[in-house]
VEXMISE-427997 format. One line per 5 residues: number of its first residue (from 0); for each residue x, y, z of C-alpha. Coordinates in nm, 2 decimals. Last residue first. Layout:
N
NUM	X,Y,Z | ...
***
This chain:
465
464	1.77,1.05,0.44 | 1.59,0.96,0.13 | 1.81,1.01,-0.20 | 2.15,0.98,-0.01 | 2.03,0.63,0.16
459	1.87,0.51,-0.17 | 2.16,0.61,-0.38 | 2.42,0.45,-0.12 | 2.27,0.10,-0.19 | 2.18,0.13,-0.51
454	2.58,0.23,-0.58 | 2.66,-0.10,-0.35 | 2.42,-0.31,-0.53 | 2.61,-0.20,-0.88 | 2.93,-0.26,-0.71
449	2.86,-0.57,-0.66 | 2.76,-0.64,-1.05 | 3.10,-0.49,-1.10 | 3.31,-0.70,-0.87 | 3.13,-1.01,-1.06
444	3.22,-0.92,-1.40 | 2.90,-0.85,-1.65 | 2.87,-1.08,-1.94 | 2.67,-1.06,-2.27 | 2.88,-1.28,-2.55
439	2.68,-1.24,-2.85 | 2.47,-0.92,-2.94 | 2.21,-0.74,-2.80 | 2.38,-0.56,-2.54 | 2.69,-0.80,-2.57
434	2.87,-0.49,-2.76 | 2.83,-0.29,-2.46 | 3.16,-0.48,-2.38 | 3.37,-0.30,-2.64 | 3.28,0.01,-2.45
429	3.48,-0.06,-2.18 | 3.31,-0.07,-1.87 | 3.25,0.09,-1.49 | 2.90,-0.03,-1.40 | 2.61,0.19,-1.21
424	2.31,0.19,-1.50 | 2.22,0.49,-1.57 | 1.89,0.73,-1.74 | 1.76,1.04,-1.53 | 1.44,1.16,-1.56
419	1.32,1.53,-1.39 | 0.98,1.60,-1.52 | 0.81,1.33,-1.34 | 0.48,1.14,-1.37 | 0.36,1.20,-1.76
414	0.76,1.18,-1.84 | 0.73,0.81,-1.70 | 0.63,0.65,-2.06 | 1.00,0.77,-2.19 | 1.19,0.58,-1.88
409	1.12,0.25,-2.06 | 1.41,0.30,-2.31 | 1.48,0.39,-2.62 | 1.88,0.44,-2.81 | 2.08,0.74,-2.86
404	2.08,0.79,-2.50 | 2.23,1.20,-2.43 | 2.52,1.27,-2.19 | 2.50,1.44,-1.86 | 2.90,1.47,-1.73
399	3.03,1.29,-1.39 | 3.43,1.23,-1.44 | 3.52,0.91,-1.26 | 3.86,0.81,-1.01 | 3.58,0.84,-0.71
394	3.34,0.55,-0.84 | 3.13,0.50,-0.53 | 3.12,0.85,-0.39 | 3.17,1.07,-0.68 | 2.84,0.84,-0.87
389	2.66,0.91,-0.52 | 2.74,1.32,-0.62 | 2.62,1.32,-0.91 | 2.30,1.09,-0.89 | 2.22,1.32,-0.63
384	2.24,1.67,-0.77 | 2.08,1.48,-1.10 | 1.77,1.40,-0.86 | 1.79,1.73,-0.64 | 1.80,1.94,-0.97
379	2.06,2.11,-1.15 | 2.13,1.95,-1.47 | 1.77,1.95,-1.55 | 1.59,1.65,-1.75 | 1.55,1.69,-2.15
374	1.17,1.61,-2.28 | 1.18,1.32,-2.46 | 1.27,1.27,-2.83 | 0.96,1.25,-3.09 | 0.81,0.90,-3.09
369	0.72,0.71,-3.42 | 0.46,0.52,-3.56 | 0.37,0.20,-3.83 | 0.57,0.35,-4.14 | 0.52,0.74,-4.16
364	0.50,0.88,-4.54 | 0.73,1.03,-4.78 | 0.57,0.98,-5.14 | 0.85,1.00,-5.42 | 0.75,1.16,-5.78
359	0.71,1.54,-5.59 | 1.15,1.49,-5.61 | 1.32,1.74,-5.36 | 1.49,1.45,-5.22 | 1.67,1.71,-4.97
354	1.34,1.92,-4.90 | 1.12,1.57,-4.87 | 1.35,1.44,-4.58 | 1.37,1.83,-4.38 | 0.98,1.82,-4.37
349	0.96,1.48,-4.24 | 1.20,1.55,-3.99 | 1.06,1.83,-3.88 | 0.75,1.66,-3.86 | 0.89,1.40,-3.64
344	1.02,1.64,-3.40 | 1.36,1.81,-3.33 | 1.51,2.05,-3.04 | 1.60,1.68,-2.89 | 1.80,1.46,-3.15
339	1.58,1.23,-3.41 | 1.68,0.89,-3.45 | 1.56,0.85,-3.85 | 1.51,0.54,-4.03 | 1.45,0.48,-4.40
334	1.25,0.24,-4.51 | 1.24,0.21,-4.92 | 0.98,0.14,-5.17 | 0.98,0.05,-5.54 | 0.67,0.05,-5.78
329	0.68,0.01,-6.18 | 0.98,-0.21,-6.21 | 1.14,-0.25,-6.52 | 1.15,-0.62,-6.60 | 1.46,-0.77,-6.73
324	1.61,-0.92,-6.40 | 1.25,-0.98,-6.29 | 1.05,-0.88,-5.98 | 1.14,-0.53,-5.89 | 1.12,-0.30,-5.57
319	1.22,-0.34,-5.22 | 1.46,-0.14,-5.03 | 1.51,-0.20,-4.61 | 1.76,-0.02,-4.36 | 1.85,0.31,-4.50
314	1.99,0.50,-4.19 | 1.98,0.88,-4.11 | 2.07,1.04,-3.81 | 1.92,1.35,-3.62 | 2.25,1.52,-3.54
309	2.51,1.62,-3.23 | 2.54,1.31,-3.04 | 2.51,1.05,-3.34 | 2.84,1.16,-3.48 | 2.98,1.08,-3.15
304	2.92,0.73,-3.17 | 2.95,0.66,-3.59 | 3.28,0.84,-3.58 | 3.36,1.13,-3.83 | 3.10,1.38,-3.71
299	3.29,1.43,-3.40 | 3.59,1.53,-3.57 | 3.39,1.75,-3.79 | 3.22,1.91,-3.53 | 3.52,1.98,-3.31
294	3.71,2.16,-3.62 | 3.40,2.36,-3.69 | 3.31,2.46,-3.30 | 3.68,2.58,-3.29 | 3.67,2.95,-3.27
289	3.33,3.00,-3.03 | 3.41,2.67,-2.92 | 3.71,2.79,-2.72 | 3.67,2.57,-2.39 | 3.65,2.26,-2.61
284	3.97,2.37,-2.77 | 4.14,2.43,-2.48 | 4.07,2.16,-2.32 | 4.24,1.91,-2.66 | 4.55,2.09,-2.54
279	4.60,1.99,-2.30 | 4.41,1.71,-2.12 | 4.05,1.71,-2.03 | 3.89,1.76,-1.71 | 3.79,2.08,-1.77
274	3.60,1.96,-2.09 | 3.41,1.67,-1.92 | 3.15,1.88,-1.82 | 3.07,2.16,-2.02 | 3.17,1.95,-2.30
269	2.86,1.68,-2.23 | 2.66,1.99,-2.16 | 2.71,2.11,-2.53 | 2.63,1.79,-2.62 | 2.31,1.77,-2.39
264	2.20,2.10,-2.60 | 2.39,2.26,-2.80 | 2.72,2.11,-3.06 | 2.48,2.14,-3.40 | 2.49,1.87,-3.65
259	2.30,1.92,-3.96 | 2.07,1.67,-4.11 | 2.29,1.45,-4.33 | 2.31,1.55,-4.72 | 2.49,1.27,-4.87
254	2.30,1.01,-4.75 | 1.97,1.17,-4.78 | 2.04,1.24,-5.17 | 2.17,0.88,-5.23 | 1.81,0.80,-5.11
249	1.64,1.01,-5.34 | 1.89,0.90,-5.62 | 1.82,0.52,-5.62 | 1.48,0.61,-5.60 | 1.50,0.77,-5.94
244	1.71,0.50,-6.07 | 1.47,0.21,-5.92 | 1.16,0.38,-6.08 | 1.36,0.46,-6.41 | 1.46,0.79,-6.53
239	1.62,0.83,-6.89 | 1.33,0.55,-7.02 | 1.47,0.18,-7.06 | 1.38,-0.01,-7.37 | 1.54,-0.33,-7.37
234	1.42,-0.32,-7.02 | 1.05,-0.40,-7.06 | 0.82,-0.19,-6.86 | 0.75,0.04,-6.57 | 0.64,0.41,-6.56
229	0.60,0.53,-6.22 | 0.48,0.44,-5.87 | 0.77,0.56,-5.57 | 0.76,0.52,-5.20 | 1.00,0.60,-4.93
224	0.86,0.51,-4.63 | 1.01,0.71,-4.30 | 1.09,0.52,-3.96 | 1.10,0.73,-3.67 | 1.27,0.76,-3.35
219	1.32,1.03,-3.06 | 1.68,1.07,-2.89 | 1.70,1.00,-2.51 | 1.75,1.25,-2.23 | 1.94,1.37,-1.92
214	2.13,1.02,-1.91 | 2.39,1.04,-1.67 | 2.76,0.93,-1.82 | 2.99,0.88,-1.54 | 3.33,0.93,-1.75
209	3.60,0.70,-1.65 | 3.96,0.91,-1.67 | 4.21,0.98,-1.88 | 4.03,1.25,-2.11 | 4.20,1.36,-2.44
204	4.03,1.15,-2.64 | 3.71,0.99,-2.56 | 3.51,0.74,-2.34 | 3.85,0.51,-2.25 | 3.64,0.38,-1.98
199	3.27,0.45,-1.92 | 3.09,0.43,-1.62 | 2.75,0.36,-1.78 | 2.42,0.54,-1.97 | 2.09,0.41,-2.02
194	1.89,0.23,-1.79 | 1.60,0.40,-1.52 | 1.57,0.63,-1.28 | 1.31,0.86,-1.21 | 1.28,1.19,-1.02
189	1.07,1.42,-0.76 | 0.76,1.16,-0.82 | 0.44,1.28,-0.90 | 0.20,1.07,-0.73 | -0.18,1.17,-0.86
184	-0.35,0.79,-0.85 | -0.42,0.84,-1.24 | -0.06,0.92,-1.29 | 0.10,0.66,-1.09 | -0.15,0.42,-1.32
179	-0.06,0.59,-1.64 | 0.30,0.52,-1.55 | 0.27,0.15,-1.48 | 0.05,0.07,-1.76 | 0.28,0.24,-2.06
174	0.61,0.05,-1.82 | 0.47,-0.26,-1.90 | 0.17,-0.33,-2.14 | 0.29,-0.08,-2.43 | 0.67,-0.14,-2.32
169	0.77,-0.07,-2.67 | 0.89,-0.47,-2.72 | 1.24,-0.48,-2.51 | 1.05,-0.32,-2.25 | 0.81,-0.57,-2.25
164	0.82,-0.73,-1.89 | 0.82,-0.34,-1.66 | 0.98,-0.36,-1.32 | 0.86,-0.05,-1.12 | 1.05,-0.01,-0.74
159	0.87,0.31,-0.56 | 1.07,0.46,-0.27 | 0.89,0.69,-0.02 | 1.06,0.99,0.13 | 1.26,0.99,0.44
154	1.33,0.63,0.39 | 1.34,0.38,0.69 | 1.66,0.13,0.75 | 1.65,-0.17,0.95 | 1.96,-0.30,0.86
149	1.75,-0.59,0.66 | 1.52,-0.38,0.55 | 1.87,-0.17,0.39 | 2.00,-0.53,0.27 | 1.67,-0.58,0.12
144	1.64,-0.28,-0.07 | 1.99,-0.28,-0.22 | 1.93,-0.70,-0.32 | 1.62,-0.61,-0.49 | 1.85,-0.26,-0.68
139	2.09,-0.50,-0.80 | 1.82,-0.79,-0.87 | 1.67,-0.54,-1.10 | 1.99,-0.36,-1.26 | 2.13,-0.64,-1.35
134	1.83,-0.79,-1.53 | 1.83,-0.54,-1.79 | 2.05,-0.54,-2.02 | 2.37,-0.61,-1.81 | 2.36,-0.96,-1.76
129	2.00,-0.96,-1.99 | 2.13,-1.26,-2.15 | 2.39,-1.48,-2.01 | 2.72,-1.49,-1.84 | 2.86,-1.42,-1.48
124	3.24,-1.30,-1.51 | 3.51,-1.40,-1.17 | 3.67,-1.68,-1.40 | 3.36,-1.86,-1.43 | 3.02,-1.78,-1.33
119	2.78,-1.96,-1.58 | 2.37,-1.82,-1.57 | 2.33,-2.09,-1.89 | 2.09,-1.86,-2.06 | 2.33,-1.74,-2.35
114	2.55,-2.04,-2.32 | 2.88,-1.99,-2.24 | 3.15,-1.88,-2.49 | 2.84,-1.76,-2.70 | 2.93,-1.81,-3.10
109	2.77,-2.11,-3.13 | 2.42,-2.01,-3.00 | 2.44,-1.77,-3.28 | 2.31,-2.00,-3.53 | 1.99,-1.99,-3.31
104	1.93,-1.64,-3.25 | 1.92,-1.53,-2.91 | 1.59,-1.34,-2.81 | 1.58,-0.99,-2.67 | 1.51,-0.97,-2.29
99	1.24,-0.94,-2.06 | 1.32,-0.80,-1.64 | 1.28,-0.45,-1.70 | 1.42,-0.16,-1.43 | 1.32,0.14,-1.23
94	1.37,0.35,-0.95 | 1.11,0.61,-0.88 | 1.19,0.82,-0.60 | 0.89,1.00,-0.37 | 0.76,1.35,-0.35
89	0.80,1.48,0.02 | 0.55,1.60,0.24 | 0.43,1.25,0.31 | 0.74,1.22,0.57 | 0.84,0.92,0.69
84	0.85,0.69,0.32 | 0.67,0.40,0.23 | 0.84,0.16,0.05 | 0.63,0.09,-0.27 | 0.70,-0.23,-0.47
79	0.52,-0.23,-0.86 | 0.55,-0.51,-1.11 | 0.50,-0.64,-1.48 | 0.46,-1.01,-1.51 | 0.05,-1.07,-1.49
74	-0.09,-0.72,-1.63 | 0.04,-0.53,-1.33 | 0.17,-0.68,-1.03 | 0.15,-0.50,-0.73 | 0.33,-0.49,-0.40
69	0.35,-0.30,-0.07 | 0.65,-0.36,0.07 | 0.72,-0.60,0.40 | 0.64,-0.96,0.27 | 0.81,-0.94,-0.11
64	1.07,-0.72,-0.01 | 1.18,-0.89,0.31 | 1.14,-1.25,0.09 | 1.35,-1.16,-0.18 | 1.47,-1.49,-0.35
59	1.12,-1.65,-0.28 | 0.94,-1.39,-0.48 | 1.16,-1.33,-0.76 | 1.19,-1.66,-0.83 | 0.84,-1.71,-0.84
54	0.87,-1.42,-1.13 | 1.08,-1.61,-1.30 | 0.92,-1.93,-1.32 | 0.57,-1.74,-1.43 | 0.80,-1.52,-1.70
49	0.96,-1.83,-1.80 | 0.60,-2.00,-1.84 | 0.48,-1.68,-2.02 | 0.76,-1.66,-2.33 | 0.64,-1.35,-2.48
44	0.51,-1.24,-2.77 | 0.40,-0.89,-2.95 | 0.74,-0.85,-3.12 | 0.91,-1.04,-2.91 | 0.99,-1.10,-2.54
39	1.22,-1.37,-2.41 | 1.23,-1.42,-2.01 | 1.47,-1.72,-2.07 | 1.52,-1.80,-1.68 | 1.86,-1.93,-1.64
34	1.99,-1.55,-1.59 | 1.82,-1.55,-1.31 | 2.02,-1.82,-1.17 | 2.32,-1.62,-1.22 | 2.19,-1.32,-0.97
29	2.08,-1.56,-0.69 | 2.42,-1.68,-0.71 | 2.59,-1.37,-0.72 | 2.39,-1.21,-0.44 | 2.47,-1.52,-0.23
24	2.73,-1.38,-0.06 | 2.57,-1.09,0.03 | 2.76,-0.76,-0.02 | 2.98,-0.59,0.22 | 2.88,-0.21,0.15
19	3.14,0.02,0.00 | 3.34,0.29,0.26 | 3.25,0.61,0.10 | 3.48,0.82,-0.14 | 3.49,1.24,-0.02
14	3.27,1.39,-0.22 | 3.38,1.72,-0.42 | 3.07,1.78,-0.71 | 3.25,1.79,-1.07 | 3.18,2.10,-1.25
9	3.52,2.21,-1.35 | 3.64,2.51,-1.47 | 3.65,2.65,-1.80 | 3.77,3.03,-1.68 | 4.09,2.96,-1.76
4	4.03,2.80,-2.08 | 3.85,3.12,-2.16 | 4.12,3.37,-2.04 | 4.40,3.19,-2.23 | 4.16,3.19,-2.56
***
């Protein structure tokens, strides 16, 4: 054990800190008025006169972009900016964002301290929706690319800016186009990088410091129906086995019998990294999984966040079945979703569901599609190489570790165009303030939405110098 926790050294890259940018002073105010623009998409609808507004907006708030890179807009709101790099021998950067967001539900409106499209800066915090999901992370990488036309700069290799509008929908007319079309024109790009991870604080016991999260891959997704057509009738007169009892027990089966959880892949990388970083003694347990791999599987298994690392999870979200109070049913159904970890596929899944329920009077079927989990991007290529070391140089107090997004993004459609994809969005935060991803009360604070231009900044120059 001595020997092993001796030999678990660190894998953080040694970069001296950099000197940060001075950002525009208007950044912040260009920034906040975006969030005025209610660029809502869903299910299959979106809020075109916002988008039009918006995307006007766009244009006249980024003029060098807009006049000296070669543009494209793709079915009416999505969009493509190429910088054209020095030297054609090397494969360009893809850097890319979404500018929809999720609607705001009405009763909710109330619960906002400022209102959810309001754009407010107050108290050094700019509020409204897509302040960190996604809209950050287009005007912070806009206002990096204009600063560096600004300064003159010109990229080694060539830059490509893609801005999908349906993200928050599947991306099917977005990011789907985008990538098909960079395929079709034969650019492969040396990497891609999109949302996902953060600079988290306070990301796990045992560790001190801000953990730099990249993204190497996201899980996949599936929704299972559970469906059941038996013997139904009056309930004075109840069979042993009824249709809601026996679907009641298929679904009690799943709950109690997770898939299992396995500490390889990114999670195993996660410990690689952060593990020598960690504080005694918890470092010695991580670098001694060959004795404690139990121990650390339980404890991760008991929180929702971690438990999701190392398993394919499994949620019940809808049941219907039954009519009247004294009716037996004869037909139930239940939805059951699935977020399947990498090594796993839909069928798999499928395979494992009916083995647990192991009950031939429920039908297992697929409800609208899935997606199996992308491919998972190398640890030691240029593109993670980078993203390492610009993370050292603008957050210096962080630990860097590849993690694994439980959630979708657009960077899945890009896989046809790159094989190394990267997924993270440069802000240092608590966790509790991911809870505005979706939720109420989305904010971002004003010295980390500089900071963000400042990382895009120093990503670009690293990336194509």
């Amino acid at each position: 054990m001595a020997i092993n926790t001796l030999r678990f050294t660190s894998k953080q890259i040694a970069v001296a800190p950099v000197k940060l940018t001075p950002i525009d002073k208007d950044a912040v105010g260009r920034f906040a008025t975006s969030l005025q623009f209610p660029t809502i998409s869903n299910s299959n609808w979106i809020d075109t006169i916002a988008f039009d507004q918006f995307i006007h907006y766009l244009d006249s708030s980024f003029f060098l972009v807009d006049s000296l890179l070669e543009k494209e807009v793709i079915n009416d709101y999505s969009l493509i900016y190429k910088w054209p790099g020095r030297n054609a021998q090397l494969k360009p950067i893809l850097l890319i964002g979404h500018t929809d967001v999720v609607p705001v539900e009405e009763k909710a409106f109330s619960e906002w301290k400022a209102p959810p499209f309001s754009g407010k800066v107050e108290n050094g915090q700019i509020w409204g929706r897509g302040a960190l999901d996604d809209k950050i992370a287009v005007f912070s990488l806009l206002e990096a690319v204009q600063h560096l036309l600004k300064a003159n700069f010109q990229p080694e290799r060539s830059i490509y800016l893609a801005f999908g509008h349906d993200e928050e929908i599947s991306g099917a007319n977005g990011a789907t186009v985008m990538a098909k079309k960079f395929k079709e024109e034969g650019i492969e790009f040396e990497f891609v990088l999109d949302e996902g991870m953060v600079v988290l604080e306070e990301a796990m016991a045992g560790l001190d410091k801000p953990v730099g999260l990249i993204g190497i891959a996201e899980k996949g997704y599936v929704t299972l129906n559970l469906s059941i057509n038996y013997h139904g009738g009056h309930s004075s007169t109840p069979e042993k086995s009824t249709t809601l009892g026996i679907m009641s027990k298929a679904l009690s089966r799943l709950e109690e019998n997770p898939f299992p959880g396995k500490i390889d892949g990114s999670a195993k990388l996660l410990f690689d990294y952060v593990g020598p970083e960690m504080n005694f003694p918890i470092n010695v347990v991580v670098a001694n999984r060959w004795l404690f791999n139990g121990l650390l599987k339980r404890q991760l298994s008991s929180a929702p966040a971690t438990n999701a690392l190392i398993r394919t999870t499994t949620a019940i979200t809808m049941i219907d079945g039954g009519l009247k109070d004294n009716v037996i049913p004869s037909q139930a159904e239940a939805k059951v979703n699935f977020r399947i970890k990498p090594g796993e596929t839909i069928e798999t899944v499928i395979a494992q569901v009916k083995q647990t329920i192991d009950d031939d009077r429920i039908e297992v079927s697929v409800f609208e599609s899935g997606r199996n989990p992308s491919k998972v991007s190398s640890t030691e290529s240029f593109g993670f190489q980078i993203l390492h070391s610009t993370i050292k140089e603008v957050f210096p107090e962080s630990v860097v570790s590849p993690a694994l997004v439980l959630a979708g993004t657009d960077s899945r459609h890009y896989g046809i165009v790159s094989d190394n994809i990267y997924r993270f969005l440069p802000v240092q935060v608590k966790i509790e303030s991911l809870h505005g991803i979706h939720g109420n009360n989305e904010y971002v604070d004003i010295e980390d939405y500089e900071k963000c231009i400042q990382f895009f900044i120093q990503l670009i120059q690293n990336a194509t110098e």
